[in-house]
N, C-alpha and C positions, 0 to 999 in steps of 0.2 A: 436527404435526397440521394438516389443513387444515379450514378451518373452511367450507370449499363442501361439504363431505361431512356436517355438520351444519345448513347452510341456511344459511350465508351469516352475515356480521357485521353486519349491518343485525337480520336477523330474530333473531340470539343476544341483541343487545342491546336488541330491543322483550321479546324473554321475559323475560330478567333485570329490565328494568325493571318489568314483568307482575309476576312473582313480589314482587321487593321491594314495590311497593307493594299487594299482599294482604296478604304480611306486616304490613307497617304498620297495615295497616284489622284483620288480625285481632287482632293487640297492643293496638287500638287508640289506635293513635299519630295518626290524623288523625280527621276529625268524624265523630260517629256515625251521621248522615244518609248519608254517601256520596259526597256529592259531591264532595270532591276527590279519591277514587276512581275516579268515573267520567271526571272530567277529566283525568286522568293517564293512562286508561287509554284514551281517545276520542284524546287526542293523539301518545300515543307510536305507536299503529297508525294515525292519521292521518299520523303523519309516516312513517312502513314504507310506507305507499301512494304516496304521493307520492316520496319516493326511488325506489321499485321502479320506479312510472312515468317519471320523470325520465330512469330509466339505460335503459328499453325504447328510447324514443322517440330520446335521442340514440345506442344504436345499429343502429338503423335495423331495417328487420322480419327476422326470422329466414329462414334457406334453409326453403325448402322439401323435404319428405324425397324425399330417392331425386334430387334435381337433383346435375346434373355441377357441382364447381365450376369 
């Protein structure tokens, strides 16, 4: 199976963390306020951002459509 046809293993393992930690908050297994909900869920797609960007920039900008290579 490749997991680019799913979006990548960066973005499967911000959803599975996503999901787990709803779970959690719905069970309520963490504070009823939220907030380390929202800090779990601020950082795992803070860090999906920052990866995605990381791996754009080091490899360099994309061809343009329709250029010869």
């Amino acid at each position: 199976m490749n997991l680019e046809t799913l979006g990548g293993r960066r973005f499967l393992l911000t959803l599975g963390c996503g999901v787990a930690t709803t779970m959690l908050q719905l069970l309520g297994k963490l504070d009823p306020a939220g907030s380390t909900y929202a800090l779990t869920v601020i950082g795992t797609v803070g860090a999906y951002i920052a990866g995605n960007t990381t791996q754009k920039v080091k490899q360099g900008p994309a061809p343009a459509e329709g250029a010869q290579p």
